[in-house]
N, C-alpha and C positions, 0 to 999 in steps of 0.2 A: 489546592489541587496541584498535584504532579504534574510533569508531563511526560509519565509514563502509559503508555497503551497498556492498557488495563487485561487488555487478550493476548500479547506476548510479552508483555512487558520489558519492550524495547522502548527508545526517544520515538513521543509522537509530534509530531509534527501539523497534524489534522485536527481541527478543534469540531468534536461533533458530540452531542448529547453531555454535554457539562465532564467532559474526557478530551484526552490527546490522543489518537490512534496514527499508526504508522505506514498506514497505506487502508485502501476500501477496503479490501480482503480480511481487513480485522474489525473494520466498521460492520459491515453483513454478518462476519460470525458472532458479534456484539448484539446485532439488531435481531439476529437467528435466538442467540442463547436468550436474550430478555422478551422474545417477543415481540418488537418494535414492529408499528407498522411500517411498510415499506415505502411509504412516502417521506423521502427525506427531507426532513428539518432543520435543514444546515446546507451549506454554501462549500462544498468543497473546490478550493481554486490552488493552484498548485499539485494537487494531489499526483504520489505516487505511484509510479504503474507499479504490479509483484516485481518485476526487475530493478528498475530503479531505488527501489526500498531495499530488498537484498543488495544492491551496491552500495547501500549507504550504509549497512550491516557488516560493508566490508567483510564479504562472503567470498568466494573463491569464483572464479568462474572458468570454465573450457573455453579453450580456442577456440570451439566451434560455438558455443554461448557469445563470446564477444566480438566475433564475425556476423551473427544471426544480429544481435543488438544492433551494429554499428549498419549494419543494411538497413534494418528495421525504421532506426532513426530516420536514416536516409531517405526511403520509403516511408517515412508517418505510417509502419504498420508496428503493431505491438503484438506478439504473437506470444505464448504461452510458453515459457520454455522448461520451467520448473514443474 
């Protein structure tokens, strides 16, 4: 078994359902498309927030995306920017 995220097929780095996925947001479209009950079966520690994962995609981001981030951090809020 790879560890590619089977749902984008990027590096995963989340080991959930006998797969690597690279952030929740591919786990739930995973657990959506198969059906999976939503009681999760796995331990995610580390896990990605969708920001952090598009930065690890070395994705581009606005000044105002990495001003929003670096408050966020700041603040422990995680807000939706994508």
């Amino acid at each position: 078994m790879g560890k590619t995220d089977p749902i984008c097929g990027e590096k995963g780095t989340i080991e959930a359902y006998s797969h690597y996925f690279c952030s929740k947001e591919c786990i739930s479209i995973y657990e959506e498309k198969y059906n999976i009950n939503k009681d999760k079966d796995y331990i995610a520690v580390n896990v990605p927030t969708e920001m952090e994962a598009k930065l690890q995609k070395k994705m581009v981001l606005t000044k105002k995306e990495i001003i929003l981030l670096l408050l966020n951090q700041k603040n422990g809020i995680e807000k939706k920017l994508f």
